[in-house]
C-alpha positions as a printed NumPy array, in Angstrom:
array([[ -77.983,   57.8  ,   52.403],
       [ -77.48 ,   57.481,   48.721],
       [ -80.66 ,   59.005,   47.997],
       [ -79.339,   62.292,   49.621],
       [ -76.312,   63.056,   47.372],
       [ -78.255,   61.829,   44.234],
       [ -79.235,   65.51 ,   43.026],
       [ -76.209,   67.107,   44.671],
       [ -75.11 ,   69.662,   41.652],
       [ -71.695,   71.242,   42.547],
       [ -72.458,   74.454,   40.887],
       [ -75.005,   75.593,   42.951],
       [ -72.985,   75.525,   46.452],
       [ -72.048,   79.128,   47.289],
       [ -70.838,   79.141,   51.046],
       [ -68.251,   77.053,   52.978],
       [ -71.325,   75.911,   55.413],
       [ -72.829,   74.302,   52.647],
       [ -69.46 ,   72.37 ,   51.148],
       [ -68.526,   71.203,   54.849],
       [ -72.025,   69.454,   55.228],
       [ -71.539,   68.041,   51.666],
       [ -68.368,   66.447,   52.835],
       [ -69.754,   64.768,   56.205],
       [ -72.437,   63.736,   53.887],
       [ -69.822,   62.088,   51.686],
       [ -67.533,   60.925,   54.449],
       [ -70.44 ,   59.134,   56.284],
       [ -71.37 ,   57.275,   52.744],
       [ -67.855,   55.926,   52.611],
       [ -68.265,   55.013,   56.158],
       [ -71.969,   53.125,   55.032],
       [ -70.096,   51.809,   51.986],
       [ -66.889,   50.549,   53.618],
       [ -69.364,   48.529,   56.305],
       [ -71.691,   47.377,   53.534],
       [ -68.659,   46.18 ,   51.397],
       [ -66.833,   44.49 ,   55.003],
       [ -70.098,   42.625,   55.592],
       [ -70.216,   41.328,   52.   ],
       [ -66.801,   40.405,   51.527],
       [ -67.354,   37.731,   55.567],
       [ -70.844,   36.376,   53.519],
       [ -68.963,   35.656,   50.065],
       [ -65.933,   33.931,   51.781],
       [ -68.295,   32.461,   54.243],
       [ -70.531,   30.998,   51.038],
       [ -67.34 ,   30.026,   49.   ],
       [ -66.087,   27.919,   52.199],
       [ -69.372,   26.538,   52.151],
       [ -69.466,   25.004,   48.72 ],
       [ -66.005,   23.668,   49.222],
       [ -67.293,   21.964,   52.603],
       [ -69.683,   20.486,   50.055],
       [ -67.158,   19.251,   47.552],
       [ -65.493,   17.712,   50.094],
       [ -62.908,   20.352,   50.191],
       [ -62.189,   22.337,   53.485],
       [ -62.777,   26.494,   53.875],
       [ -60.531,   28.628,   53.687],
       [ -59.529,   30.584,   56.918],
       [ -60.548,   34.212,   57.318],
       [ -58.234,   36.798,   56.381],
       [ -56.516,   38.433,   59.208],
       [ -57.695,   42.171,   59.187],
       [ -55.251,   44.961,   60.354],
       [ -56.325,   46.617,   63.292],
       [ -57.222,   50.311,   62.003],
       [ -57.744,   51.536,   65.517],
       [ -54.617,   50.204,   67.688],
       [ -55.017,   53.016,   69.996],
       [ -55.633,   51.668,   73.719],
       [ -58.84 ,   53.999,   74.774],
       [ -59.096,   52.632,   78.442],
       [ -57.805,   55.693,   80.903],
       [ -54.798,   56.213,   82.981],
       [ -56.753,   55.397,   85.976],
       [ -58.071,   52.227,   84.537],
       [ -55.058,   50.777,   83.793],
       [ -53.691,   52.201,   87.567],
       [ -56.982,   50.235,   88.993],
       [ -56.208,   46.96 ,   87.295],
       [ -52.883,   46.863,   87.808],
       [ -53.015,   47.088,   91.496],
       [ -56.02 ,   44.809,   91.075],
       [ -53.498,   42.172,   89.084],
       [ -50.597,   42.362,   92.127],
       [ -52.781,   41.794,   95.41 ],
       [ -51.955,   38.141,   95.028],
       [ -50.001,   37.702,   98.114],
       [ -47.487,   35.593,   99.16 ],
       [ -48.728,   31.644,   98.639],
       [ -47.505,   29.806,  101.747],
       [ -49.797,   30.736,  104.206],
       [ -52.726,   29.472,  102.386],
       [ -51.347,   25.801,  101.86 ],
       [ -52.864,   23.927,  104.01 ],
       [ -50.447,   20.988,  106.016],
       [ -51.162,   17.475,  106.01 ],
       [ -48.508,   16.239,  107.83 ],
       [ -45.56 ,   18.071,  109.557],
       [ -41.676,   16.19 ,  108.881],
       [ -38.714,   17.702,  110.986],
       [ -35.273,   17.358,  108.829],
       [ -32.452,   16.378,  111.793],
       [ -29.016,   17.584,  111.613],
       [ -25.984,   15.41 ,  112.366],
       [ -25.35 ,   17.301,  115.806],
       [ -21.682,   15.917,  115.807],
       [ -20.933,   18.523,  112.517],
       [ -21.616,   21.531,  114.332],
       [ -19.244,   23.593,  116.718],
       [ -19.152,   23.987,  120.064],
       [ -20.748,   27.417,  120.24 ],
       [ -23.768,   26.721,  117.595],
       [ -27.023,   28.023,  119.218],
       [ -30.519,   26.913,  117.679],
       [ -32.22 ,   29.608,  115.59 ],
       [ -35.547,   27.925,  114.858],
       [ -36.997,   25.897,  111.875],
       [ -36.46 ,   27.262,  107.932],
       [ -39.854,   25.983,  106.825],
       [ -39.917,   24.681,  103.269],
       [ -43.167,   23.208,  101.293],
       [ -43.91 ,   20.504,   99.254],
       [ -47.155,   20.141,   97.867],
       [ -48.414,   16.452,   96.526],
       [ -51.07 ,   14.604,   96.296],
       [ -51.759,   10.519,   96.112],
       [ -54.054,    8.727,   94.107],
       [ -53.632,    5.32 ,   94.205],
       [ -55.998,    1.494,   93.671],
       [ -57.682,    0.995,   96.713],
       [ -59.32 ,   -2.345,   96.328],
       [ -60.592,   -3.905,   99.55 ],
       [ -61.313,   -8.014,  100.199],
       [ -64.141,   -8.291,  102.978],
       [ -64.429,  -12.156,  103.93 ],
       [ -67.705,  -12.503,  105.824],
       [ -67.677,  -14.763,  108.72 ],
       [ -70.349,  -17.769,  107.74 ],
       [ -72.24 ,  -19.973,  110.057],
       [ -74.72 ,  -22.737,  109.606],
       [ -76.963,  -23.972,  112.342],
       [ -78.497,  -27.435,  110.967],
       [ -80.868,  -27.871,  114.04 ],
       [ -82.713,  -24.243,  112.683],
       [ -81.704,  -24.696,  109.244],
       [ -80.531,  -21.225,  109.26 ],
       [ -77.292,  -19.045,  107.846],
       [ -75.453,  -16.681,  109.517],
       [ -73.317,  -14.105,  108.462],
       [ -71.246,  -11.162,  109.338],
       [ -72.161,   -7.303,  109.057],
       [ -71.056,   -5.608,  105.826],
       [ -69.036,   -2.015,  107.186],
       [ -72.143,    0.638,  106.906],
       [ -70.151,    2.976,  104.267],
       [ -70.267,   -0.314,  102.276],
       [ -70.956,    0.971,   98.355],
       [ -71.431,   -2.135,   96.715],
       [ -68.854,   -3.466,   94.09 ],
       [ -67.472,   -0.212,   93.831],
       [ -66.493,    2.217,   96.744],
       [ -67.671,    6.047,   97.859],
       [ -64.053,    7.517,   96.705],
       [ -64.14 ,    5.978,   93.448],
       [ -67.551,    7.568,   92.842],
       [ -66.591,   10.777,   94.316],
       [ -63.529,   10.316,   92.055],
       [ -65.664,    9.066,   88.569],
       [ -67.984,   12.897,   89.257],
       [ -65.669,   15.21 ,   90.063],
       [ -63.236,   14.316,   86.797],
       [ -66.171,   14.134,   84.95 ],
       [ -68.083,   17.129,   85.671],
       [ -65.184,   19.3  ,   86.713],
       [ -62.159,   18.305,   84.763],
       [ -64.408,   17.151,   81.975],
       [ -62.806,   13.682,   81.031],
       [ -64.648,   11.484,   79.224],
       [ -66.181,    8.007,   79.794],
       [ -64.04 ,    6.646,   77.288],
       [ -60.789,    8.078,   79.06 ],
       [ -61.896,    7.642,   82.482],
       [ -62.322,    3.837,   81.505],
       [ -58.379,    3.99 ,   80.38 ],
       [ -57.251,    5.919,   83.714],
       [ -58.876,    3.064,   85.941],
       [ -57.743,    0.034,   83.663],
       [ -54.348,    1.737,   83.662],
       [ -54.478,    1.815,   87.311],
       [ -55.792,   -2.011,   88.088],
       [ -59.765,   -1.356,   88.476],
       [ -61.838,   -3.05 ,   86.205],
       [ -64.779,   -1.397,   85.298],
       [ -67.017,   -0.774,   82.508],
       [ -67.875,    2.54 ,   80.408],
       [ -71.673,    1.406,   81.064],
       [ -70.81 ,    1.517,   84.583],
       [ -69.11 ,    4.473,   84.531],
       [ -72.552,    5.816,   83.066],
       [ -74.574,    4.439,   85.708],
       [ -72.328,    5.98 ,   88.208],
       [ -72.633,    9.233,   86.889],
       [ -76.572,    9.377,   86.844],
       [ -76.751,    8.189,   90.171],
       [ -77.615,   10.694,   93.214],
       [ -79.104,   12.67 ,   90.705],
       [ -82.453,   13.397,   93.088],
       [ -80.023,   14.547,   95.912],
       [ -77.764,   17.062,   93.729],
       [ -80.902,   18.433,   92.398],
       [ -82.051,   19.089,   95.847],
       [ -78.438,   20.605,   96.747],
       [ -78.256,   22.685,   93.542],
       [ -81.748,   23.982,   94.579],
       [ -80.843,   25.   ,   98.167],
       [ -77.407,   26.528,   96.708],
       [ -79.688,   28.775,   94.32 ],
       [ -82.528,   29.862,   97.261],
       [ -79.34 ,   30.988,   99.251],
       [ -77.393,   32.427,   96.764],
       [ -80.481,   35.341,   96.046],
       [ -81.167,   35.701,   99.356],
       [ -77.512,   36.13 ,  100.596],
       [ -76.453,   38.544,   97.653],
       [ -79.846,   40.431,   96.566],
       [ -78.824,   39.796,   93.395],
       [ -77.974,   37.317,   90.651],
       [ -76.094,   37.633,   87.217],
       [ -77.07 ,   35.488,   84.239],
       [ -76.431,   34.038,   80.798],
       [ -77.238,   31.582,   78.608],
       [ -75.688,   29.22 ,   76.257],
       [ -76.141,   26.812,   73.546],
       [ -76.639,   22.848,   74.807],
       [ -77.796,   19.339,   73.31 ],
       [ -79.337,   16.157,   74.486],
       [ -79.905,   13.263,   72.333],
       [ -78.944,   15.674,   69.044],
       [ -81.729,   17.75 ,   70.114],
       [ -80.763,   21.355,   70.617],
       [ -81.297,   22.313,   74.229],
       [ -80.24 ,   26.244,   75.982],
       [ -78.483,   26.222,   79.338],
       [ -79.269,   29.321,   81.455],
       [ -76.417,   30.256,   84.244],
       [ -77.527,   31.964,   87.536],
       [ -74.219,   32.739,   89.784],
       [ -73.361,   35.148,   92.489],
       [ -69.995,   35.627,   94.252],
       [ -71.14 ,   32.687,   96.16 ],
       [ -72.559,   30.062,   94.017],
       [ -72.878,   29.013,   90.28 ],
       [ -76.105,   26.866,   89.4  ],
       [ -76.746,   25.269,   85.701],
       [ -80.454,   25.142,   84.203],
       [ -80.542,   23.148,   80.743],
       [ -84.567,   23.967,   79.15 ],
       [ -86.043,   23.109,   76.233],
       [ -85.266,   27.208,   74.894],
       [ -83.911,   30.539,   76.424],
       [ -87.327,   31.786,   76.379],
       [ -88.232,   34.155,   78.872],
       [ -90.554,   31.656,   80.625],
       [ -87.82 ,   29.185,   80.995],
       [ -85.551,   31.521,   82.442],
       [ -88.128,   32.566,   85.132],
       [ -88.172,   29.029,   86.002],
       [ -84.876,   28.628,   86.442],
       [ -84.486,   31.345,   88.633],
       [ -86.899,   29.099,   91.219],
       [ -84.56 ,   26.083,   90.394],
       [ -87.081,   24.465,   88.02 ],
       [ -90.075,   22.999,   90.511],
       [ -92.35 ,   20.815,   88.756],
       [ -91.592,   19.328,   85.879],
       [ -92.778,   22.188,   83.875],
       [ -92.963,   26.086,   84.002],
       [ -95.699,   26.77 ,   86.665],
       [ -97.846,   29.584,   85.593],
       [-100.436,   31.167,   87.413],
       [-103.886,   33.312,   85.796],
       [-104.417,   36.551,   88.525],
       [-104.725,   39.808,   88.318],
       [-101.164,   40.64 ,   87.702],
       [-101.902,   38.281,   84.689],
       [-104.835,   40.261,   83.744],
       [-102.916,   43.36 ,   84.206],
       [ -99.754,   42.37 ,   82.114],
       [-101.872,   40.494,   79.274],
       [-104.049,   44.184,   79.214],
       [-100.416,   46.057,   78.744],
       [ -99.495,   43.43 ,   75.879],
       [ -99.525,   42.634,   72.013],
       [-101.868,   39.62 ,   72.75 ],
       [-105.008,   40.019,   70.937],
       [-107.759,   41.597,   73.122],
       [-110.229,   38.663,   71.957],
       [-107.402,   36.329,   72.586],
       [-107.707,   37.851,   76.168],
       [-111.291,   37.572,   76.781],
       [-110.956,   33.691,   75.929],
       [-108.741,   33.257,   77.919],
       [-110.546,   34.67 ,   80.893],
       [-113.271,   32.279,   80.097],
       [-111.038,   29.096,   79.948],
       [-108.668,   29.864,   83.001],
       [-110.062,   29.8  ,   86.618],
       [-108.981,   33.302,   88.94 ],
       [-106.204,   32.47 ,   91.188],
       [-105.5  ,   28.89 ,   89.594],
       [-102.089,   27.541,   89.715],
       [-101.338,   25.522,   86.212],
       [ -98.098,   23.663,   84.971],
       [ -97.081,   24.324,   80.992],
       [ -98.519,   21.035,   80.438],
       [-101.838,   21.173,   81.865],
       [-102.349,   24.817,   80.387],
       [-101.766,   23.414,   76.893],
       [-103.641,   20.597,   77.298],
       [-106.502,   22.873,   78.364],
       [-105.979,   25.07 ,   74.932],
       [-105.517,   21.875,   73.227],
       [-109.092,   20.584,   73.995],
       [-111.31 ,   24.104,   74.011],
       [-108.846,   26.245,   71.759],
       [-106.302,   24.949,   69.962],
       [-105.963,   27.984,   67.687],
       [-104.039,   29.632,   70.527],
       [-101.373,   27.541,   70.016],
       [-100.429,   28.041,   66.94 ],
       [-100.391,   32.009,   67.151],
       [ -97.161,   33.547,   68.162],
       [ -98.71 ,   35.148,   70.708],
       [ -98.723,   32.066,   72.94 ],
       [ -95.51 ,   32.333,   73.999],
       [ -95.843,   35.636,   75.499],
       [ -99.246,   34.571,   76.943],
       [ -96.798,   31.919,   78.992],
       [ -94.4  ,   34.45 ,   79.802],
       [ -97.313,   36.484,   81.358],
       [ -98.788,   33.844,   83.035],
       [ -94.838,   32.7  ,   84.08 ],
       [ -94.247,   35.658,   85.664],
       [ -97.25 ,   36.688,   87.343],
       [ -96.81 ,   32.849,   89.479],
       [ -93.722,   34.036,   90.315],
       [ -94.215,   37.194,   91.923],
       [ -97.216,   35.752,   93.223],
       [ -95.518,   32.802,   95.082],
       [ -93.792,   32.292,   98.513],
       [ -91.841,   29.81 ,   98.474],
       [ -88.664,   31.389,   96.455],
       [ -87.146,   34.424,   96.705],
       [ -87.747,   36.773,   94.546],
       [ -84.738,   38.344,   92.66 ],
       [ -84.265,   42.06 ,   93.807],
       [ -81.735,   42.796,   90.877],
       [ -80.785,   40.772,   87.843],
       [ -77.077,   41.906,   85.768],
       [ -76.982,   40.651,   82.461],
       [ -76.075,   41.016,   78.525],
       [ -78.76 ,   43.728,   76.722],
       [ -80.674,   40.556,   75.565],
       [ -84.827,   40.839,   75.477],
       [ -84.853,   37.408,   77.267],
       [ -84.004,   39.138,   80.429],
       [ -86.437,   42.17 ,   80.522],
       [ -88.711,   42.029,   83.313],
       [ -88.362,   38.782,   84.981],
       [ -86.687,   40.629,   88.281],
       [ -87.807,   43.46 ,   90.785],
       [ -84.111,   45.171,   88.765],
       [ -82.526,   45.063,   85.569],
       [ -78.594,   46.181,   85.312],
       [ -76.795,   46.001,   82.087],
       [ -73.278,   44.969,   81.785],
       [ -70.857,   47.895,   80.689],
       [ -68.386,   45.53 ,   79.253],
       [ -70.884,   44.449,   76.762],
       [ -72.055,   48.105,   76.076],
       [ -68.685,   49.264,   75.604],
       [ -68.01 ,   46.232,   72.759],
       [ -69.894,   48.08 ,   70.518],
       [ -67.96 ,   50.523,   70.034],
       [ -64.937,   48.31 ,   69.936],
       [ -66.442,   46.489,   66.752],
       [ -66.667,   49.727,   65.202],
       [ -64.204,   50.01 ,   62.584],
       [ -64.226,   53.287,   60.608],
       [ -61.733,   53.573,   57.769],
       [ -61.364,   57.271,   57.925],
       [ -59.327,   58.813,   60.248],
       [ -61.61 ,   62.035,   61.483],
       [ -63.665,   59.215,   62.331],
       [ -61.273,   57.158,   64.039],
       [ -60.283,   59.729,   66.27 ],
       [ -63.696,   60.482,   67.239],
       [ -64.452,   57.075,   67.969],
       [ -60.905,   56.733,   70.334],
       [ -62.483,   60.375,   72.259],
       [ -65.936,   58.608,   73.034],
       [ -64.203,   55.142,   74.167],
       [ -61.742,   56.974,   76.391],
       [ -64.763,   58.777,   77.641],
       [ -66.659,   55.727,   78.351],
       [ -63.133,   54.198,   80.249],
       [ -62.995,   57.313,   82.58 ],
       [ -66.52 ,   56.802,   83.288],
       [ -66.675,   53.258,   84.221],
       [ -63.183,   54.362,   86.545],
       [ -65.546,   56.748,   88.61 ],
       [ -68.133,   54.475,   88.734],
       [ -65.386,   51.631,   90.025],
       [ -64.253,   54.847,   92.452],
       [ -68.043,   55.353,   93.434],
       [ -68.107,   51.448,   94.475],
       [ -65.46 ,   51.625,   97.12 ],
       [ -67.041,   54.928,   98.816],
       [ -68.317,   54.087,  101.899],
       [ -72.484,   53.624,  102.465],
       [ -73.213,   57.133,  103.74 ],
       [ -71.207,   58.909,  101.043],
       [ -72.735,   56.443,   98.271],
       [ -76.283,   57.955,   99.491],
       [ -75.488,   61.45 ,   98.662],
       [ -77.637,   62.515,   96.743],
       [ -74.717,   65.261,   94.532],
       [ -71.884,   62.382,   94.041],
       [ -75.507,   60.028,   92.092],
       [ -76.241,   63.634,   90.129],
       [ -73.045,   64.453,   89.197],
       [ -72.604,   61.034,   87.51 ],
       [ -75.652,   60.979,   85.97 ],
       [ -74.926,   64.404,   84.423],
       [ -71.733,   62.827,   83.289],
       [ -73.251,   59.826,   81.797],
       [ -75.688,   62.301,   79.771],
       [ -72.912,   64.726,   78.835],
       [ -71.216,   61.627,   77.472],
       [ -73.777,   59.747,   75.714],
       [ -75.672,   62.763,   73.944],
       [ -72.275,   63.773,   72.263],
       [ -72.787,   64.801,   68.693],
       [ -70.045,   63.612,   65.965],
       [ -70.152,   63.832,   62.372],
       [ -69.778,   59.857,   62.548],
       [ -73.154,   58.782,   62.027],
       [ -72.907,   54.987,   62.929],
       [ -71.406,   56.594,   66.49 ],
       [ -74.268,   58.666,   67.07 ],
       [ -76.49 ,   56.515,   66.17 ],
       [ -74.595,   53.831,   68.981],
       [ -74.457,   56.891,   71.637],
       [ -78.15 ,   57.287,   71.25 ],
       [ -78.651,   53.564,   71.963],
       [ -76.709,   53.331,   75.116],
       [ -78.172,   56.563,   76.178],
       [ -81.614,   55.286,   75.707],
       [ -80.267,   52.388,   78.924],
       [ -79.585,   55.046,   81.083],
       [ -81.348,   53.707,   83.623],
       [ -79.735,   50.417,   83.433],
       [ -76.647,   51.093,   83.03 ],
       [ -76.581,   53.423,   86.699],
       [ -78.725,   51.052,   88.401],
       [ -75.315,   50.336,   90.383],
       [ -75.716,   54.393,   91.93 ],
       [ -79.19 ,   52.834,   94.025],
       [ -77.488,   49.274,   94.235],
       [ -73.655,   50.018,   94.662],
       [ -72.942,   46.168,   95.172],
       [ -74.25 ,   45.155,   92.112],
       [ -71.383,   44.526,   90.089],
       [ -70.472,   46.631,   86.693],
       [ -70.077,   43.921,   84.457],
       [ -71.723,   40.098,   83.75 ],
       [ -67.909,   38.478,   83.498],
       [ -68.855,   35.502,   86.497],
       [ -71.672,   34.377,   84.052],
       [ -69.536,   34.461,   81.156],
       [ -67.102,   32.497,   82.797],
       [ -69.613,   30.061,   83.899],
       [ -70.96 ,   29.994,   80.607],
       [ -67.107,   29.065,   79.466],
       [ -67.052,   25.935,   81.808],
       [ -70.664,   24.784,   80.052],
       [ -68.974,   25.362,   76.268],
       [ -65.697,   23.628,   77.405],
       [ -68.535,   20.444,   78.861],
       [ -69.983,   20.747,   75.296],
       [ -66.723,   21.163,   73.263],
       [ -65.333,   17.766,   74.752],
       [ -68.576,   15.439,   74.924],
       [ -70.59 ,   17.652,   72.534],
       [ -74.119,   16.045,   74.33 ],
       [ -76.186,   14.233,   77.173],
       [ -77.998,   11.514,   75.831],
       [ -80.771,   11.44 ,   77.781],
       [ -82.702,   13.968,   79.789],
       [ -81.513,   12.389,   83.769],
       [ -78.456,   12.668,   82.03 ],
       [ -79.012,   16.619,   81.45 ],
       [ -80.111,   16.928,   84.813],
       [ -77.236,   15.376,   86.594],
       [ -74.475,   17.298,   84.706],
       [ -76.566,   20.387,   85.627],
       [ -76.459,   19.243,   89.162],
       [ -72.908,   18.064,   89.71 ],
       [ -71.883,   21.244,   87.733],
       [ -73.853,   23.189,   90.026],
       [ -72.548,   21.684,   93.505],
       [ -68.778,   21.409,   92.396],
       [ -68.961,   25.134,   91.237],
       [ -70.253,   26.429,   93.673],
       [ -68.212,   24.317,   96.698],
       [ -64.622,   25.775,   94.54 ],
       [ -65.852,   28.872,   94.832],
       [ -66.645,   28.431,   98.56 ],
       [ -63.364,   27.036,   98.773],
       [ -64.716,   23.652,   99.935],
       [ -63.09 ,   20.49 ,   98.938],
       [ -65.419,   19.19 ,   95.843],
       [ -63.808,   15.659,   96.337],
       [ -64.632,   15.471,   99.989],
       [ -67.805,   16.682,   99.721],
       [ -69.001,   14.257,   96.668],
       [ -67.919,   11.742,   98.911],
       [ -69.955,   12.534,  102.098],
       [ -73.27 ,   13.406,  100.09 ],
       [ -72.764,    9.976,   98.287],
       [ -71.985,    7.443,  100.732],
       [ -74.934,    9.15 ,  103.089],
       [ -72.989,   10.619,  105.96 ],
       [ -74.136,   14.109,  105.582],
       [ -71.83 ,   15.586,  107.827],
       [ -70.29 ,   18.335,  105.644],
       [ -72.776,   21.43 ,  106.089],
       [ -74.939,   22.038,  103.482],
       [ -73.329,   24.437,  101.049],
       [ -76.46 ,   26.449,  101.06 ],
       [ -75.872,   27.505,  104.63 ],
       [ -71.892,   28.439,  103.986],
       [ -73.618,   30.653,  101.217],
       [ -75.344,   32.195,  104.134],
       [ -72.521,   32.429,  106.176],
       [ -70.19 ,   33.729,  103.25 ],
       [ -68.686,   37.06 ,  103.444],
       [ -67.027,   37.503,  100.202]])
């Protein structure tokens, strides 16, 4: 932008047209300077708290930045909506549920003669009791010396060995869904008269690992069947100090956690069949063929491929590298091979039966996520935050900025508005236009702002995206149940920082995954440990309440 202005010479303008295009020129090199100069100032300080971190010395804090733009921009109507969202609480009582029922008598002798009965005032206490449990069983011993032969009593069948179901129940649930520690669950159970180890604390939690898996599975094949859709996002993990990525799936239903080796786009499609095998299953068929044909991948990359891999040949990640291993290694050390597995990825799972495949996937914008379900939808919240990190210092531009985020707010109202219509006037085909014209009318807005135009052209460009919710009305508007699950995972991480081994991975995923998703079916997490654990099985299978879930 620079280079523009460079041979400006003030004495040849001669009309007002020409001066007011020489001052949005001006204004929007302030704008570029003022952003260049913001980004430089976070690197210095973030380099200067650096080499203090290095001498030993700690970083400074970042400065706190005034707010240049303290004007709310979310509508009248928004603020309406989530207030009456924020006040359908209802009154509590009637969802607590009773244990036990205790009737308060009255000293008849204090009342007078003509005192009639009016009924019960009912008043609640909620508690709870957690107390040792620990339970002598003295076996009954017999010995018959004419058969040389013991006998001795029956053990009760919900026996658990040295320690019981509840405490194990107890040991998961605190651990995977209050997140305390081996160390302090160690100090709650010594404090309490149970003498266990931290090493048996471990083995506790990586036991029944096989069994969650299977549940967390189930939970995850009902979850996309029941809703038609699924939202997702990913977040940083670690195992052994090795960095690891944790991909959410979650519905209104269900929540399931998927730790991989990376967030590539491969790994996510495996996740969304709940990880069979113990690698990404890939497939070579024409939809392969097809989607390498429409790629970057090197034709001749292509045709050797077509010579290594069998038509209609099912392969794990393993197998297929150890095939380009042995006849051509060179493939795996091009960058191509990683979209060769996302091809191959995702033509096994469109090809295969045993899963359902996801009609519509709601996520962030990230590149991860493109094409790996039948539907994309974006979130708006994360569209919109662009424009919230936009900080312009000068006011024309501030004011434009607070015009095209009100916009946006009103928008996202009607499209909250076009949610609660019911199914035949969703269908019309004039309420989907007149939105879409409204979208367009928004997002092709011209400013002298630059940066916004620039931003208005980028969310215009996910039109289709963005109103995917017109043809899909229950898909939701924004990705905040992932995020939220994704909060849970960084909280897990924040407090133990890492698994250290990979059954240890797979059982937080799995506990995570069946205690999420019972809360949010509003069965008892406890209870339900406890019945999967000592055997009974005679809870139903949290996969079929997702079926039978209404929410």
């Amino acid at each position: 932008m620079i280079e523009q202005i460079q041979n400006i010479n003030p004495k040849e303008l001669k009309d007002l047209s020409q001066l007011q295009d020489l001052i949005v020129l001006f204004m929007n090199v302030v704008e570029s300077q003022s952003k260049e100069l913001k980004e430089l100032r976070a690197e210095n300080q973030e380099l200067r708290n650096e080499v203090n971190r290095l001498k030993g010395e700690h970083g400074d804090l970042a400065p706190k930045t005034p707010k240049t733009n303290p004007t709310n921009t979310r509508s009248n109507k928004e603020k309406k909506k989530a207030k009456k969202k924020n006040n359908k609480r209802g009154p509590k009582n009637p969802k607590i549920k009773i244990d036990r029922i205790v009737k308060c008598e009255i000293d008849k002798s204090v009342l007078p003669a003509d005192a009639k009965f009016q009924g019960y005032k009912e008043v609640i206490q909620q508690d709870i009791i957690i107390q040792r449990n620990n339970t002598l069983f003295k076996i009954p011993t017999y010995y018959s010396k004419k058969e040389n032969r013991t006998y001795r009593g029956q053990l009760p069948e919900d026996y658990q060995g040295q320690f019981g179901g509840q405490l194990k129940s107890w040991v998961q649930l605190l651990h995977h869904y209050c997140d305390v520690t081996h160390g302090r669950l160690k100090a709650l159970f010594d404090n309490i008269g149970i003498l266990i180890s931290t090493g048996t604390i471990s083995n506790i939690l990586l036991s029944n690992v096989e069994v969650m898996k299977s549940e967390s599975r189930a939970i995850l094949r009902s979850g996309i069947e029941q809703d038609k859709f699924a939202q997702s996002d990913g977040t940083k993990g670690w195992e052994a100090g090795q960095g690891k990525s944790t991909q959410i799936i979650c519905g209104p239903s269900y929540t399931v956690y998927h730790t991989m080796a990376s967030k590539s786009k491969g790994n996510i499609i495996w996740a969304l069949q709940g990880k069979p095998g113990k690698s990404i299953p890939l497939r070579y068929d024409t939809l392969a063929v097809e989607l390498l044909a429409g790629s970057k991948v090197p034709k001749k990359d292509q045709k050797l491929l077509s010579q290594l891999l069998k038509a209609d040949q099912h392969y794990s990640l393993e197998s297929f590298e150890s095939l380009l291993a042995e006849q051509a290694a060179h493939l795996l050390e091009k960058q191509s091979h990683a979209k060769v597995v996302e091809i191959l990825a995702l033509a096994h799972y469109f090809g295969q039966a045993e899963f359902p495949i996801l009609q519509n996937l709601l996520t962030d914008a990230g590149p991860e996520y493109i094409g790996i379900a039948l539907g994309h939808g974006l979130c708006w919240l994360h569209e919109e935050r662009h424009y919230k990190k936009m900080v312009p210092v000068l006011k024309v531009n501030q004011l434009a900025l607070n015009e095209v985020r009100g916009k946006i707010w009103d928008f996202y109202g009607k499209l909250l508005d076009f949610k609660e219509l019911s199914p035949a006037q969703q269908h019309q085909q004039k309420q989907k236009q007149k939105l879409e014209k409204e979208f367009e009318q928004i997002f092709t807005t011209m400013t002298d702002y630059n940066d916004l135009n620039n931003r208005l052209q980028k969310t215009f460009a996910k039109k289709e995206k963005l109103l995917r919710v017109l043809d899909f009305p229950d898909l939701p508007l924004h990705n905040n149940a992932a995020e939220l699950a994704v909060r849970r995972k960084v909280r897990k991480r924040d407090i133990s920082l890492h698994t250290m081994s990979s059954k240890g991975t797979e059982a937080q995923d799995a506990f995570m995954s069946v205690i999420e998703t019972a809360a949010k079916l509003g069965v008892n997490a406890l209870d339900y440990l406890y019945d999967r654990i000592i055997g009974r099985n005679q809870m139903p299978h949290l996969a079929d309440l997702i079926k039978l879930n209404t929410l």
